[in-house]
C-alpha positions, 0 to 999 in steps of 0.5 A: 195142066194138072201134076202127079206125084208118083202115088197119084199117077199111079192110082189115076194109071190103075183106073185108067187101066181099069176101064180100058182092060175089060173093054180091049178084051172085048175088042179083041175077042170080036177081032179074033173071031171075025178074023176066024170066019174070013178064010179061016181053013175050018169051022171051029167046034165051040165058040170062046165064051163071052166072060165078065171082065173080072173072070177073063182077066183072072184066066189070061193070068192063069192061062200066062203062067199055065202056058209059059211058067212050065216046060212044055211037057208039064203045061196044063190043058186050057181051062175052057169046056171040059166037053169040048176040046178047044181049037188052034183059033180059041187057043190062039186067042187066050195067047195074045189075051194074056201077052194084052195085060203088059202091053196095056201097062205100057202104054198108059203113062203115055196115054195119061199125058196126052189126056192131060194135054187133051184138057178135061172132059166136055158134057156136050158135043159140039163143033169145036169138041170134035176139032179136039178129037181130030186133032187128038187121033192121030196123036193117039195113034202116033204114041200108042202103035210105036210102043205095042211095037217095041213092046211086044218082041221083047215080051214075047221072047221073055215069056218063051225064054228057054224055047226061042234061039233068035230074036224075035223081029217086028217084020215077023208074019207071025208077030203081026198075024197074031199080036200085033195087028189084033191088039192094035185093032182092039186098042185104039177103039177102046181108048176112043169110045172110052174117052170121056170117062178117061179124061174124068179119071186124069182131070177130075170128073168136072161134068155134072153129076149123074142124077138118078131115077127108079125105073118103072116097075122095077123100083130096085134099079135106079137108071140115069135121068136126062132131061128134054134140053140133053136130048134136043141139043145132042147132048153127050149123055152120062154113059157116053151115048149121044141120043138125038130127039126130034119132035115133029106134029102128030094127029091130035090126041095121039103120040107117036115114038120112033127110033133110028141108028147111025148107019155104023152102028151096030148095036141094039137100041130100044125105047120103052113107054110106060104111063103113070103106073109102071104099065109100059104102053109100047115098046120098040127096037131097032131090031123089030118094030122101030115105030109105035103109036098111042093115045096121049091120054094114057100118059095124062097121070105121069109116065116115063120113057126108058132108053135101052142099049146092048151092054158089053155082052149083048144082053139089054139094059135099061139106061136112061129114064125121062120123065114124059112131064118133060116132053109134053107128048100129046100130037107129037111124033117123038123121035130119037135118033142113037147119034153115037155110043 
């Protein structure tokens, strides 16, 4: 098991907490507005927007010391839509983002542990990969919930101090309601989904390295190149995803794409086909047309198939580039199936 002097542990805890801070946010935003839409006593006026990490990071500070570093009547207004007044529910949201922080710094060095325990990364999935993850779950849940418990009493008084005559108690409704429950909820996901960079930060990135390809047609973006062998053998791709591809018989002359999700997900995938001169042949998504058929002989001259996926924010993004070299396409059905993000 790898150990840390002090500088060390604490650049690998900055970058852990790097990764993990955008992500939470994330988690927590959707959390707090899903919580809003079940009975929640009224609609709200304006949505909170979805802000690059940087820039919410940058106002959950703003917002803790706007909020709590002044006595009441000198606070400044929430620096969210000037047109539009912001609601309890949008203001209860920047509350629990900026207690966030503080509770992230708590538990990373114990979450650094048991990564380092956890052992270093794997580029593939298989069986005993998710015997590892089984038994490091509950693990992970059984540090992380205790500590956002004993933290967050005894944060909240100190950022009310001068305003709370009595402690703060963990049975309080309103600690659960609006901290505790919503920060958990985003947390835990977040480590999870985020597991194989994090075991890369702790261990040293041991996975092969990422290999790189233009995109077709737009030369200035260079997407991730994956091969044949990573797609048929489910392979746990560079980003994390975990992409499927079956190869059935398809009339002579012609080829055939098709994409599929895992009933969980919920994002947006596509796939995209472009021949020889970064022309794209077809096009389909999991939101519109999930089947498309075309004849082999325009791929004859090269070509590529584009992965996509929603980024963080929803907007689409190219990610993954294979070359149709690899594939040899003509009479076959193509199929890739989005196992897991």
């Amino acid at each position: 098991m790898p150990s840390y002097i002090a500088e060390e542990q604490r650049g690998t805890e900055a970058r852990i907490l790097n990764v993990l801070f955008p992500t939470i946010l994330q988690g927590l935003q959707l959390t707090h507005q899903a919580a809003n839409q079940i009975g929640a006593p009224a609609p709200r006026a304006a949505q909170l927007p979805l802000l690059p990490p940087q820039m919410a990071m940058q106002m959950a500070v703003q917002l803790e010391h706007r909020t709590y570093g002044y006595p009441p009547e000198h606070r400044q207004p929430y620096p969210f839509s000037a047109g539009h007044p912001q609601q309890a529910a949008d203001r209860s949201f920047m509350d629990v983002a900026c207690v966030l922080m503080p509770v992230v710094q708590a538990v990373v060095p114990p979450l650094v542990e048991q990564l380092l325990q956890f052992g270093p990364a794997k580029s593939e999935t298989d069986q005993n990969e998710e015997e590892r993850f089984l038994q490091f779950v509950p693990q992970l849940i059984g540090t992380i919930t205790p500590i956002v418990m004993q933290v967050l009493p005894g944060l909240l008084q100190t950022m009310n101090r001068g305003r709370v005559e009595h402690p703060i108690r963990v049975t309080d409704r309103e600690l659960n309601q609006r901290y505790f429950g919503p920060i958990v909820h985003a947390l835990l996901p977040a480590i999870i989904s985020q597991l194989p960079e994090l075991l890369a930060i702790v261990h040293g990135d041991q996975r092969a390295p990422a290999r790189y390809e233009r995109m077709p047609g737009r030369a200035q973006v260079r997407l991730i190149r994956c091969g044949r062998n990573e797609l048929v053998n489910a392979h746990r791709l560079r980003d994390g995803d975990v992409v499927h591809l079956t190869e059935t018989a398809a009339p002579p002359g012609t080829t055939e794409i098709r994409i599929s999700l895992s009933p969980h997900s919920l994002w947006w995938k596509g796939v995209q086909v472009t021949d020889g001169t970064d022309r794209q042949i077809a096009f389909v998504d999991t939101e519109r047309e999930t089947y498309a058929s075309f004849e082999s002989r325009a791929l004859q001259n090269g070509g590529a198939i584009v992965l996509w996926k929603a980024g963080m924010y929803g907007e689409p993004l190219p990610m993954y580039v294979i070359p149709i070299s690899e594939l040899a396409p003509d009479a076959k059905c193509l199929t890739f199936h989005w196992a897991a993000d």
